[in-house]
N, C-alpha and C positions, 0 to 999 in steps of 0.2 A: 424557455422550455428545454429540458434535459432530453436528448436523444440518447434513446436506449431500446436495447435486444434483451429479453426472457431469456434467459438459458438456464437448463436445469432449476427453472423459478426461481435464479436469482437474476436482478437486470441489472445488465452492461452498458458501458457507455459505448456507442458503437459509431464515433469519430477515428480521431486519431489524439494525437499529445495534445498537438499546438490547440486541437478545439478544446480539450478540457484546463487546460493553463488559462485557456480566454476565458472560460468559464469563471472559472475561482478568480479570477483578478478582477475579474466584473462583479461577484460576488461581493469581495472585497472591497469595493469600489461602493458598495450601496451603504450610508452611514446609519441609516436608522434600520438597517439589520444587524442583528445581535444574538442570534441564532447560533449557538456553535454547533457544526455538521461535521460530520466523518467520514471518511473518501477512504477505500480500500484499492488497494493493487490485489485483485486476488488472482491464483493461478487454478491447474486441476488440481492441485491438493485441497485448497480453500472448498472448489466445488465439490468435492466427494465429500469432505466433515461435512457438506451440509445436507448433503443427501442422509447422511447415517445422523444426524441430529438435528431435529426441528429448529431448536432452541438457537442454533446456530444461524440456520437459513434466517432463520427472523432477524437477529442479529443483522444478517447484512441487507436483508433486502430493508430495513431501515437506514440506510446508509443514505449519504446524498449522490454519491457517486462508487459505481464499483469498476473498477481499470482492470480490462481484459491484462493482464498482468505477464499467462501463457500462449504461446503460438496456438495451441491448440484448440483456447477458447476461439481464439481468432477465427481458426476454419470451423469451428461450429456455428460464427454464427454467421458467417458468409453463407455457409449453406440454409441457413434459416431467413438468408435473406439481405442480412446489414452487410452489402457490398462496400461500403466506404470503411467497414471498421477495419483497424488497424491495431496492431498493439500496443500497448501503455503499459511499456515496463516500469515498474516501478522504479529502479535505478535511473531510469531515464529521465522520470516524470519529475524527481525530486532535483533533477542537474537542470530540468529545462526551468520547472519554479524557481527556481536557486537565482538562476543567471537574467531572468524576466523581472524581477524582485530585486537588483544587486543594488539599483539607485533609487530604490524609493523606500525613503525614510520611515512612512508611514508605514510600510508590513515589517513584520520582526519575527523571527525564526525562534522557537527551540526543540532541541533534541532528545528524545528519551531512548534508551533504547543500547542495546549492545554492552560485552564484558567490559568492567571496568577500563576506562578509559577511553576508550573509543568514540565516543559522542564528542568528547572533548576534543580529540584526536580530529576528527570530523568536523568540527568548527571552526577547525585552524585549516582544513580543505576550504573548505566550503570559501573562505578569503581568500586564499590562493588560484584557486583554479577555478570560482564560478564568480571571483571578483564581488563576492556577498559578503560584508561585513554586518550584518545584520543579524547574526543571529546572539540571541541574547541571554544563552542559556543551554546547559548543556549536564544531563545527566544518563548516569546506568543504574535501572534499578535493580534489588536484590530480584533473584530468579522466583524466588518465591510470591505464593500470591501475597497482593496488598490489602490492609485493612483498610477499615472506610475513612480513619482517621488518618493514614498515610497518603491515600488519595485526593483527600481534602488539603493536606498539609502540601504537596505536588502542586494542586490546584494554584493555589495561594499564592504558591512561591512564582509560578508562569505569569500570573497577571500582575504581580507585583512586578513584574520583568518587561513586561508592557508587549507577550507574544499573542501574533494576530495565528499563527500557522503553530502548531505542535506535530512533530512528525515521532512515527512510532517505530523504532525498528527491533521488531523479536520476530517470533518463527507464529506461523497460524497455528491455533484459533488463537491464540494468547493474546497476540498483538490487538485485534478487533474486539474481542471482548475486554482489555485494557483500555482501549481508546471510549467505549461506552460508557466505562466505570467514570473515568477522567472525564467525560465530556459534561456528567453532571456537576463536577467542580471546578470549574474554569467558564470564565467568557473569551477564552479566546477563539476565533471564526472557526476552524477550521483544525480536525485531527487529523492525519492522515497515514495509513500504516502501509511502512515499505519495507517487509522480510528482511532481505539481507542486503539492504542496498547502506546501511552503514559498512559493513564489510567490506561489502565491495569499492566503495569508494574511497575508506582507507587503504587500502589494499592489502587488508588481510586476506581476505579468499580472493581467487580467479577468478577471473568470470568465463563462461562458455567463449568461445571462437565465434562471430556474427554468423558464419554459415549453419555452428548446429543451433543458436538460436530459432533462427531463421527456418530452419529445418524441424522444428519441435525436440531437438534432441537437446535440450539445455540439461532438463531432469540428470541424464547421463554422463554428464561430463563432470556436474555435481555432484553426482554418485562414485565418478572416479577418483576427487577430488577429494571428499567425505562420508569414505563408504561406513565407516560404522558408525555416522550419524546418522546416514540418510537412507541405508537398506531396507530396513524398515517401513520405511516412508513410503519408497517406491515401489516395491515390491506387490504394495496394496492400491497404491494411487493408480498405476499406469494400465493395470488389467480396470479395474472396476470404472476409473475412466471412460474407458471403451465400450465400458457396457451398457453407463450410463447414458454417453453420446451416442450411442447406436441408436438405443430404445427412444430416446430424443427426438431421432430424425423419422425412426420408423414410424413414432404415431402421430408425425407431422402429415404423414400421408395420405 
């Protein structure tokens, strides 16, 4: 049984890392499942595109797992109740799988995801510092959407690779709705989209300081970091946020 929190009608996994890791490895573990399922890290940005688009929410709330991704989901949904949840960054979530996974032959990693290079870049980490040599595969695709024959041909190419795990690293909604398209041509178990945690784990971008994590200020130090990528972004996410969570809590009442 999947423990989870409604928030904004999308449901959260409302553990912490280590229980969703035990999750997917146990999943992994069952051989006459052959299910492939899609695991999101989502943040408040993911939750606000879904408020403003149905199509979206549906999207996730098909998910097998959605990882409070932002601090702020966190205290929403403490107050709603899930005292145990914690946050499941996705940066995190992919170093704890990585390093849980490094000796068993049996699961196989690959990468999509990030500018040229990067993936590849990342699977030479991924050896080094999470002691996983397993992953079996490593690409950037063009930024552009994909056709259904490009999707197929992806497909193809992952299972001929022998991967149990495909991780997705682009920006939302893109990544999620990528991971849906792909989950129709592939058997391998498991999609899972983590923003910019190829980034960060090359060390192309920074990552916030652990206290404004911690603090819900990550948004802003990413906005320091890349502000005419991300103004945009926030400028709409972090007010409507507030208004969505307010209203949240009020008609909990």
């Amino acid at each position: 049984m999947k423990p989870s929190t409604t928030i904004l009608s999308i449901p959260f996994h409302n553990q912490d890392i280590s229980a969703a890791v035990s999750l997917v490895l146990h999943m992994l573990q069952q051989e006459d499942d052959r299910v492939t399922r899609c695991i999101s890290a989502t943040s408040a940005h993911g939750l606000v595109v879904a408020q403003k688009d149905p199509h979206f929410a549906a999207t996730l709330q098909s998910f097998f797992l959605n990882l409070p991704d932002g601090q702020p989901i966190v205290w929403l949904g403490r107050l709603k109740g899930a005292k145990a949840m914690q946050r499941c960054y996705g940066p995190d979530f992919f170093a704890a799988l990585m390093r849980a996974t490094a000796h068993d032959r049996t699961i196989c990693h690959y990468l999509c995801g990030g500018k040229p290079g990067v993936a590849i870049e990342l699977q030479q980490v991924c050896a080094r510092k999470f002691g996983n040599k397993q992953v079996v595969g490593a690409v950037s695709p063009p930024f552009r959407p994909l056709a259904e024959q490009e999707f197929r041909a992806l497909g193809a190419e992952i299972d001929r690779a022998g991967a149990s795990v495909v991780w997705i690293g682009m920006s939302t909604p893109k990544q999620e709705r990528f991971a849906v398209e792909l989950a129709r041509c592939t058997n391998a178990r498991f999609i899972i989209t983590v923003g910019a945690a190829f980034d960060f784990h090359t060390g192309r971008v920074r990552q916030a300081p652990a206290w404004m994590q911690h603090a819900g200020l990550e948004w802003l130090f990413r906005l320091s970091v890349e502000p005419k990528r991300l103004y945009r972004r926030y400028i709409e996410v972090v007010p409507l946020f507030l208004i969505y969570a307010t209203r949240e809590l009020l008609n909990k009442q």
